[in-house]
N, C-alpha and C positions, 0 to 999 in steps of 0.2 A: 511517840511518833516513830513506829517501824522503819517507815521510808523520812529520812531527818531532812534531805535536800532544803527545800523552803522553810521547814521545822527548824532545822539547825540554827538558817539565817534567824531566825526568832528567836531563841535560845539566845545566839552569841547577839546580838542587838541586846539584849535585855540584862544580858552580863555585863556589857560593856557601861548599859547605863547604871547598872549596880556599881560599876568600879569608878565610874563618874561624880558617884555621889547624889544621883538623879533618877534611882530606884530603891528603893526600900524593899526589895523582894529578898526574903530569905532564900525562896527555891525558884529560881530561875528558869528552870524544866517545865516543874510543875507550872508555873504563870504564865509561858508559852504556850503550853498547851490550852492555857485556859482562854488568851487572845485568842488564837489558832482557830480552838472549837468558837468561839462566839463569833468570829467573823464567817467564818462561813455558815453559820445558823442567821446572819444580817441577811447576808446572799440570799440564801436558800429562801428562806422566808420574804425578802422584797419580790424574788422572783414569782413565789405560789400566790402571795397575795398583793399584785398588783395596785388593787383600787383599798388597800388600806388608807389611813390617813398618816404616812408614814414620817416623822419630824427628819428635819433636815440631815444628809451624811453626816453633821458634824459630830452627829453621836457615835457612831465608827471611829474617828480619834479619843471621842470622851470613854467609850470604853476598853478602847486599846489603853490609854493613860491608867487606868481606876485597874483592869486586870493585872496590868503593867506592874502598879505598885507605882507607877513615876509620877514627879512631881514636875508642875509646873515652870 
């Protein structure tokens, strides 16, 4: 993440739930970016394909959680 602004807040959220006891991510950088990239490929792709049959937003948290590394 060149430009960290939003990136960073992602980062430190994901440190913080490391230090919590509520992420299991060893690389913290690395798993932000990986939220980072899949949410906006959510976007991008709801956007280009509207008349998908697309499942509920709730997979937008289910896969922030799973990239996350965070637990329940």
């Amino acid at each position: 993440m060149a430009r960290l602004g939003v990136g960073q807040v992602l980062v430190e959220g994901l440190r913080a739930c490391v230090s919590a006891g509520r992420s299991s991510s060893t690389d913290p950088f690395a798993d932000a970016v990986a939220v980072w990239t899949a949410l906006h490929g959510q976007v991008t792709l709801r956007a280009d394909l509207p008349d998908f049959p697309w499942p509920p937003t709730d997979t937008v948290e289910r896969m922030t959680r799973s990239l996350g590394r965070i637990d329940s």
